[in-house]
KOLMITOR-33726 format. One record per residue (C-alpha): residue in one letter; residue number from 1; x, y, z. Coordinates in nm, 3 decimals. Layout:
REM residues N
("a" NUM (X Y Z)),
...
***
This chain:
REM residues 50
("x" 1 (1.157 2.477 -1.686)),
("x" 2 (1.181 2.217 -1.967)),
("x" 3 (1.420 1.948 -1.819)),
("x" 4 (1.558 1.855 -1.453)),
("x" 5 (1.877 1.673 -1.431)),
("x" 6 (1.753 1.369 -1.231)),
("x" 7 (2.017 1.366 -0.952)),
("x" 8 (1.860 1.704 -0.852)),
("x" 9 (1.501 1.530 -0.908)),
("x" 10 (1.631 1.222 -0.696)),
("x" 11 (1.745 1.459 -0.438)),
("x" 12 (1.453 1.628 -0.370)),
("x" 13 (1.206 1.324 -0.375)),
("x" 14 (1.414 1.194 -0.104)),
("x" 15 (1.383 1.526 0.066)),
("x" 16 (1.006 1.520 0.022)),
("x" 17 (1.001 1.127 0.176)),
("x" 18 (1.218 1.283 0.466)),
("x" 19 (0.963 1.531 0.573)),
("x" 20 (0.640 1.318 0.503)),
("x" 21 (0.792 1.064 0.720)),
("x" 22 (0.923 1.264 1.002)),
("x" 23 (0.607 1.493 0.977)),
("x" 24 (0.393 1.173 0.967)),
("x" 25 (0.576 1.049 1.246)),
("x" 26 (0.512 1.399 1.470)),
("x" 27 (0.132 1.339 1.383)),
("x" 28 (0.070 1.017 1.438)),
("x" 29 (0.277 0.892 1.792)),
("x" 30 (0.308 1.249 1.907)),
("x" 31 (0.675 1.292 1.886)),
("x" 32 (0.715 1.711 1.899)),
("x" 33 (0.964 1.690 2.178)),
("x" 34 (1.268 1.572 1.932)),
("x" 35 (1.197 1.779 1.669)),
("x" 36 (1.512 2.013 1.676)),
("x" 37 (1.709 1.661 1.732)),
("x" 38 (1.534 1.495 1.444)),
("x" 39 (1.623 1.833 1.249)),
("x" 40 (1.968 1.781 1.310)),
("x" 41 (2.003 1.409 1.189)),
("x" 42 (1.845 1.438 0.881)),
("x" 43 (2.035 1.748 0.830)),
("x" 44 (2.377 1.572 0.919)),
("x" 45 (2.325 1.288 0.692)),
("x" 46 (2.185 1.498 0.426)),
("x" 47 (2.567 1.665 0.443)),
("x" 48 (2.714 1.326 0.461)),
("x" 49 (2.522 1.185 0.170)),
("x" 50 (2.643 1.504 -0.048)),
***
């Protein structure tokens, strides 16, 4: 791959800071029991950013 266009590089660094945050988040304070709700957020305003 020689070249990204850089809305498809923006997206996925926010994507990446999503995860780590969320995943950080689960780690640190032990919040496992939202997951699936937590799933469905950032998936929601992942569709609404789009």
């Amino acid at each position: 791959m020689e070249s990204m266009d850089i809305a498809v590089a923006y997206a996925m660094w926010g994507a990446i800071g999503i995860m780590g945050t969320a995943s950080c988040g689960w780690l640190l304070f032990g919040r496992r029991r939202q997951a699936r709700a937590t799933c469905r957020r950032a998936r929601s305003l992942a569709i609404a950013r789009a």
